[in-house]
Every structure is written in C-alpha cells, then in structure tokens.
DODO-323235 format. One record per residue (C-alpha): residue in one letter; x, y, z. Coordinates in pm, 1 decimal, padded with zeros to 6 digits. Example, Ala and Ser with C-alpha at 12.3 -4.5 7.8 and 13.67 -1.06 7.14 Angstrom:
! residues 2
atom residu:A; x:01230.0; y:-00450.0; z:00780.0
atom residu:S; x:01367.0; y:-00106.0; z:00714.0
***
This chain:
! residues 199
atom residu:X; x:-03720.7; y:01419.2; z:-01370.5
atom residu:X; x:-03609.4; y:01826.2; z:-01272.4
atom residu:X; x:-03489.9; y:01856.8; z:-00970.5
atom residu:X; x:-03545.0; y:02240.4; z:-00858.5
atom residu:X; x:-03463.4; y:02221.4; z:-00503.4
atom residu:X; x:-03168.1; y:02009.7; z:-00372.6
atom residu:X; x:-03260.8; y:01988.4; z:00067.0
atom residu:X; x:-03566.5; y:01920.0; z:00177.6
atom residu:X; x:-03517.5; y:01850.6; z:00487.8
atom residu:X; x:-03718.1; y:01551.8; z:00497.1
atom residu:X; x:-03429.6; y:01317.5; z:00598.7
atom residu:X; x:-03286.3; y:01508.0; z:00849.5
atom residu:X; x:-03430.0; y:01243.3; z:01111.3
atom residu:X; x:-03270.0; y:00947.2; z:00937.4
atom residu:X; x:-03568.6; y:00823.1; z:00750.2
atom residu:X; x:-03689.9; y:00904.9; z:00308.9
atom residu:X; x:-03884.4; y:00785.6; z:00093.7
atom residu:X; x:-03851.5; y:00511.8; z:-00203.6
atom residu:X; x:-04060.3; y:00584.0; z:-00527.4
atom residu:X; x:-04383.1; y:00553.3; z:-00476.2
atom residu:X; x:-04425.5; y:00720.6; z:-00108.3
atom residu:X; x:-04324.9; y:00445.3; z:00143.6
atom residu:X; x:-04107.2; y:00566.8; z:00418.9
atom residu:X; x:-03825.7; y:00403.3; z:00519.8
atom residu:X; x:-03524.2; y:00451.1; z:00764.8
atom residu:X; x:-03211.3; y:00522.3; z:00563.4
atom residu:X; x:-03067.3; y:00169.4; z:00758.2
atom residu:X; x:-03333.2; y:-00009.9; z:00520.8
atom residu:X; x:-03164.8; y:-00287.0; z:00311.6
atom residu:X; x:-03313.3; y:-00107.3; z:-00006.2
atom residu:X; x:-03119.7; y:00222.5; z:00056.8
atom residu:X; x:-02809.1; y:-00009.0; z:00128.3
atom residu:X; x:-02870.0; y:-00154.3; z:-00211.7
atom residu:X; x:-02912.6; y:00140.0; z:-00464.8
atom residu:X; x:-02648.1; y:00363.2; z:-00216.3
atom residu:X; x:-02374.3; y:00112.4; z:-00326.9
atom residu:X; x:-02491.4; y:00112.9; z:-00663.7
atom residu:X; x:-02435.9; y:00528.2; z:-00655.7
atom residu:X; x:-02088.8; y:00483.8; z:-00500.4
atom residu:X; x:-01988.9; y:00211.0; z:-00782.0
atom residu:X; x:-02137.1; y:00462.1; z:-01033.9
atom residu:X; x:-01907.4; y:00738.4; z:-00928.6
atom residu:X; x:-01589.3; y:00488.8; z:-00954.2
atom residu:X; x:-01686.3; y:00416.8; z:-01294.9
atom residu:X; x:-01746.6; y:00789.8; z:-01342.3
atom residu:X; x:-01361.0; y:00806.9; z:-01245.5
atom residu:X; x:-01262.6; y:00519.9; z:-01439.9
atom residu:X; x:-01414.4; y:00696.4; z:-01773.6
atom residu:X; x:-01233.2; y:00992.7; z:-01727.7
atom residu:X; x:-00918.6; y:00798.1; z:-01720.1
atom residu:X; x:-01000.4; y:00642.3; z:-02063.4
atom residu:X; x:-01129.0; y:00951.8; z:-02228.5
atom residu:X; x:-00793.3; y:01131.2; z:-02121.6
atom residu:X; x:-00599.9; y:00805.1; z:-02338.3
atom residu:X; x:-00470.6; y:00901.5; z:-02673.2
atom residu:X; x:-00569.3; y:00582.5; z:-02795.0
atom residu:X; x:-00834.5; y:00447.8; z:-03047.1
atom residu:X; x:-00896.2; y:00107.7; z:-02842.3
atom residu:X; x:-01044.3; y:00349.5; z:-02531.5
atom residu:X; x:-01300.5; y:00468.6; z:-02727.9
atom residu:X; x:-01512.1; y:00224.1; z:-02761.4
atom residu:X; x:-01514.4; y:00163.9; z:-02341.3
atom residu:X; x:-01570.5; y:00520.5; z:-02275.7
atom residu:X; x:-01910.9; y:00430.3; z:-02491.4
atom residu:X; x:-01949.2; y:00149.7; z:-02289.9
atom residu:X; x:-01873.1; y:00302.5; z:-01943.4
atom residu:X; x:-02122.4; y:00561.8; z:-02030.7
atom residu:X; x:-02369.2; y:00254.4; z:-02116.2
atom residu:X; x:-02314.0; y:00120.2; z:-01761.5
atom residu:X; x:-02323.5; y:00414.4; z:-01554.9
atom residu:X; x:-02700.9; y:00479.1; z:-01719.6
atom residu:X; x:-02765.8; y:00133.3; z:-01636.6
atom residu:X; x:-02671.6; y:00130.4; z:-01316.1
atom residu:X; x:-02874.7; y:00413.6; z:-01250.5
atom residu:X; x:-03189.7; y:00206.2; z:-01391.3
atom residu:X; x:-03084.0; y:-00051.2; z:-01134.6
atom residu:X; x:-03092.0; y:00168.9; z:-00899.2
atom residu:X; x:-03484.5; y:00304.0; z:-00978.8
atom residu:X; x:-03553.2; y:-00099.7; z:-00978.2
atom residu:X; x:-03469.3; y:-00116.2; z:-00624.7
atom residu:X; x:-03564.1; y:00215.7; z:-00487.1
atom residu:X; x:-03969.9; y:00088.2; z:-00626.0
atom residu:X; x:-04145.3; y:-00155.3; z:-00472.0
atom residu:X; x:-04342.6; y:-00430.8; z:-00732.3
atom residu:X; x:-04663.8; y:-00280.2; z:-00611.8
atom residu:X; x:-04589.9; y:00020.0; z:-00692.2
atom residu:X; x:-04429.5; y:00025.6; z:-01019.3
atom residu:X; x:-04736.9; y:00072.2; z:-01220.3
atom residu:X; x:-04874.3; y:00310.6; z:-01044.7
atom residu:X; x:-04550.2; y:00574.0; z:-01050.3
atom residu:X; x:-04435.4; y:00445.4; z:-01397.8
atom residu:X; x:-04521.5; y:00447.9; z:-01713.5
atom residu:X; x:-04227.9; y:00288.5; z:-01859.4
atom residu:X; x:-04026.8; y:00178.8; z:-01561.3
atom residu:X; x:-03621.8; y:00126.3; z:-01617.1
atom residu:X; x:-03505.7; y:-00198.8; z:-01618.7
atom residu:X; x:-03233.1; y:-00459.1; z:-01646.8
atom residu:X; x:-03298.4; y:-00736.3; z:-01899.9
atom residu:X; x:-03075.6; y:-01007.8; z:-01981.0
atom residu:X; x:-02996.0; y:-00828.4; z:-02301.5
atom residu:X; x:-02822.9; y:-00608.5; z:-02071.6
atom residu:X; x:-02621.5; y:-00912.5; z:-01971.6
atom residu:X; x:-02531.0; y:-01045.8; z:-02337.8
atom residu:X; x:-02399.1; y:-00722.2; z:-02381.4
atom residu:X; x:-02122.5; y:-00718.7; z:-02128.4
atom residu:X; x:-02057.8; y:-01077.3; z:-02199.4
atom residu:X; x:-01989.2; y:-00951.0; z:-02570.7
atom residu:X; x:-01771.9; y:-00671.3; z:-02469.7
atom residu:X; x:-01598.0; y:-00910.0; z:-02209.8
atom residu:X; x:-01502.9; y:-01196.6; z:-02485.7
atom residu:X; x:-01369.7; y:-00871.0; z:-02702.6
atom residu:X; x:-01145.8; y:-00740.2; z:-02454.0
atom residu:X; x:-01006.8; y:-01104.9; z:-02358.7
atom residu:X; x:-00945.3; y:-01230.6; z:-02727.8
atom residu:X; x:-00605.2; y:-01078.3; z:-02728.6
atom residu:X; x:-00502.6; y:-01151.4; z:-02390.8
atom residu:X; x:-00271.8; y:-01411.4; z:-02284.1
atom residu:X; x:-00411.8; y:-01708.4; z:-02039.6
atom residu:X; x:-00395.4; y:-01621.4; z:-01667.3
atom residu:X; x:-00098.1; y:-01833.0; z:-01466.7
atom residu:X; x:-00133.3; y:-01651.2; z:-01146.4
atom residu:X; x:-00360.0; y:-01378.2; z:-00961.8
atom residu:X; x:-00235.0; y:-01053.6; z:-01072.6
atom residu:X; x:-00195.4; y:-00748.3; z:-00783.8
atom residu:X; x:-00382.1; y:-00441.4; z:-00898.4
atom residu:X; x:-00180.1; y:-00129.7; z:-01005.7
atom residu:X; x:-00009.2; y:-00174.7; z:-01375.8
atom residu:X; x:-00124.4; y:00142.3; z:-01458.4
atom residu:X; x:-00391.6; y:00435.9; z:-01389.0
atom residu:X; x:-00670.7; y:00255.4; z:-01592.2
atom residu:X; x:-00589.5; y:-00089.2; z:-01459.9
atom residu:X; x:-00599.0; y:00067.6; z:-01107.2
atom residu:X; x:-00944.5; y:00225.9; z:-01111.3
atom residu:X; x:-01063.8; y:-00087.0; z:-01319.5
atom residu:X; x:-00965.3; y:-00296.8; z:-00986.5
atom residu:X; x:-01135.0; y:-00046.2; z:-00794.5
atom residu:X; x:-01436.8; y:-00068.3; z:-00934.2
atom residu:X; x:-01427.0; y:-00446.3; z:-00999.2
atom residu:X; x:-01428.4; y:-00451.7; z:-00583.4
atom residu:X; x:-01683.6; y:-00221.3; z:-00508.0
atom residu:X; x:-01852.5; y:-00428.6; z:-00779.9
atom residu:X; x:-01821.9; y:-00741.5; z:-00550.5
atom residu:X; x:-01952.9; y:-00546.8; z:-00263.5
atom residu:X; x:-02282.1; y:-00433.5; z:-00458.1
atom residu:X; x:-02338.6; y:-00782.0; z:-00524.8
atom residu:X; x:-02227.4; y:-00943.7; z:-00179.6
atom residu:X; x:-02535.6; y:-00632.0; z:-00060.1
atom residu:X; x:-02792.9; y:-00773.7; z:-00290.3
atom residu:X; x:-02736.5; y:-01106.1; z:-00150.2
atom residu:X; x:-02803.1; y:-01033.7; z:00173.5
atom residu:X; x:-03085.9; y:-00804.7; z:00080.0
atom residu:X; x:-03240.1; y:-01082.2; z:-00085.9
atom residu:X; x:-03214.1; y:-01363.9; z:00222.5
atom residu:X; x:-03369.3; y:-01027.5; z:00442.5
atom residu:X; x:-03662.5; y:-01083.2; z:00173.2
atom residu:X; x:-03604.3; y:-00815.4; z:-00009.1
atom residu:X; x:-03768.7; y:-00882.0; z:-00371.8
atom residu:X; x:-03427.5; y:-00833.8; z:-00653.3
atom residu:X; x:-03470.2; y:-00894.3; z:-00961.8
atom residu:X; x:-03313.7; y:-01236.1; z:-01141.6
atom residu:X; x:-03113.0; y:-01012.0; z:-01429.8
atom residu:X; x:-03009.7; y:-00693.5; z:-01204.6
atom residu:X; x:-02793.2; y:-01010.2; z:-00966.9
atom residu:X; x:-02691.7; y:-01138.2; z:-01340.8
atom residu:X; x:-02595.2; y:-00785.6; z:-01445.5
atom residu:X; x:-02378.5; y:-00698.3; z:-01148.5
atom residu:X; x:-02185.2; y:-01047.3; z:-01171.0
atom residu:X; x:-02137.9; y:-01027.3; z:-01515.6
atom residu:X; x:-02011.9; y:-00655.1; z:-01430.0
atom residu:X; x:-01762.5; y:-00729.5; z:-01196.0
atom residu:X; x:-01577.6; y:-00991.7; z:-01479.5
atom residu:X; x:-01614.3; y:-00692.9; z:-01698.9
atom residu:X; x:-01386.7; y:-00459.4; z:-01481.2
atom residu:X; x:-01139.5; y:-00741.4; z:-01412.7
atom residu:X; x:-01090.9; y:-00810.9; z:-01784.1
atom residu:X; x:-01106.3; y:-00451.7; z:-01877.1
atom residu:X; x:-00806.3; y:-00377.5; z:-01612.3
atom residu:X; x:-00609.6; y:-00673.6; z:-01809.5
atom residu:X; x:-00731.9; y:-00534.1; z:-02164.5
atom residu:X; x:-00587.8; y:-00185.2; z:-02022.2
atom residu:X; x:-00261.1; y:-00309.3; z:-01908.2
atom residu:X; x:-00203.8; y:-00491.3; z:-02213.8
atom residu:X; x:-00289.8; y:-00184.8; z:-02447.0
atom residu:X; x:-00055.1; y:00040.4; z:-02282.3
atom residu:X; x:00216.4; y:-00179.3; z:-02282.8
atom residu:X; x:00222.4; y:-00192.5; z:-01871.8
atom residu:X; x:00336.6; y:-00535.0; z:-01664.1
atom residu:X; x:00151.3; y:-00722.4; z:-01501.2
atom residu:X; x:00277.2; y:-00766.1; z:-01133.6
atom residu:X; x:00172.8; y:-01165.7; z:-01024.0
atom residu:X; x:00082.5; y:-01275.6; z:-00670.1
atom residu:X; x:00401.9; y:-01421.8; z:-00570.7
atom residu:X; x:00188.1; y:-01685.7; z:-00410.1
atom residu:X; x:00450.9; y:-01785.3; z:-00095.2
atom residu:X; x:00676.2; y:-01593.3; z:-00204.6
atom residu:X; x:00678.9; y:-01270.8; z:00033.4
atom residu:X; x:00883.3; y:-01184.0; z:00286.3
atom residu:X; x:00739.4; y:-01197.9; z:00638.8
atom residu:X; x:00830.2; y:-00845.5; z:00794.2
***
C-alpha cells in the first residue's frame, strides 16, 4: 500500500469508505471496531518504547512480541474494515487472524507467569512505568472487545479467532504488567478490599 496523498477530503461530511468501495457513515459499528483497534495499537506503540528504553535482557523478547501484535492488530483491523463479499475481489492474500495467532499469546502468557507468585488480591495499576502502560493497554483491550460484542449482536459479521485474539490479548497485558513489576524489582500495591478510608 503507498500512500501519496494524506486528505482527500472525502470524509469531510462524516461518511468513508471500507475496502472494497462501500460507503459508510463514520458512526458505522465497523469504523467503531477497527478505530479502537488503532487507538489500542498506539498504546502498545507506547508500551514498546517503554521496554526498548529497559536495560534489561528479559524486555527483549516483548519488544519482539509487541512488534508481533501491533502488525496483528493492524491485520485485524483490514478484517473488519472488508466486508466477506468483498474480500476476494480486493485481495489476493487477505490478512488474517488464525488461532495460531492465539496459541501464540497463550505461549508467551504461560512464560511470563511461570515465575510469578499466585495472585491473593486484585492489584491497583502503577508499580512502575511498564506495569502502568501494560494496565493501560490491558483496558483499552477490554474496550476493543466489549465493541466487537456489540458489533456482533448489531449483526455485524466478526470473525471467531479475531474475538479469541483480543481476549487472549487482554490476559497478555495483565500478566505482562505483573511479569514487568516483578523484573524490576517494583511492589505490587493490593486492593485493600474494605479497607479505604471514606473521605
């Protein structure tokens, strides 16, 4: 794809276009969908910054991973932006989510959790930088998938592994902001569940 020309002006009336031609008002639960997806991907943009600027080995590996998501995200995001009808007719080898995709976070999920100790309590967000932004984009996370779910009782068509995907990414972002936490040697704060004050 080369994009030469950033406005076009076509959207200035609040309607664009999905792959494939059809023309849709930006309100449309498709747009709501892959527009989410964009916002998550910029949080985990954020979130790889803040493990490529770590001095340590055991960030490596999820800044490969992060980069891994982000791209597949982005093929999530061509899934819903195409209607079925029209996928073979505007691709020739369309992006997709498989389960694969799936297996793979569940893999990198069970590595970051084999050293961690059993949960007793919620824990508040906020350890440390990386835990912070892993919260962050653990929620958004949720919100991409609460979208989808809606999307799909308006009868919008989503596909069985890109709802998989997301749910299986929002675990990964709560278990990576433990996994952080634990390799930087930061505290975990617990929800003092009755506990607090009232003001």
């Amino acid at each position: 794809m080369r994009l030469s020309k950033i406005y076009t002006r076509t959207g200035d009336k609040g309607y664009t276009d999905l792959i494939g031609g059809w023309r849709v008002p930006k309100t449309h639960w498709r747009l709501e969908c892959y527009g989410t997806l964009d916002e998550l991907n910029a949080f985990v943009g954020k979130l790889k910054v803040l493990c490529s600027a770590s001095q340590k080995d055991e960030f490596k590996k999820i800044v490969t991973e992060l980069i891994e998501i982000q791209n597949n995200l982005f093929d999530a995001g061509t899934m819903l932006a195409t209607l079925v009808q029209d996928e073979s007719m505007v691709w020739t080898n369309m992006p997709s989510i498989t389960q694969a995709h799936v297996k793979n976070l569940e893999d990198s999920i069970d590595a970051m959790n084999k050293p961690l100790e059993s949960l007793k309590s919620f824990t508040l967000p906020g350890s440390e930088a990386i835990n912070a932004e892993a919260h962050i984009c653990r929620t958004v996370c949720r919100r991409v998938e609460r979208i989808l779910c809606e999307a799909t009782d308006n009868c919008v068509a989503i596909s069985d592994s890109v709802m998989a995907y997301i749910n299986r990414l929002s675990d990964y972002f709560f278990v990576l902001s433990r996994y952080a936490s634990f390799v930087n040697g930061a505290k975990e704060d617990e929800w003092l569940q009755g506990k607090a004050e009232l003001l």
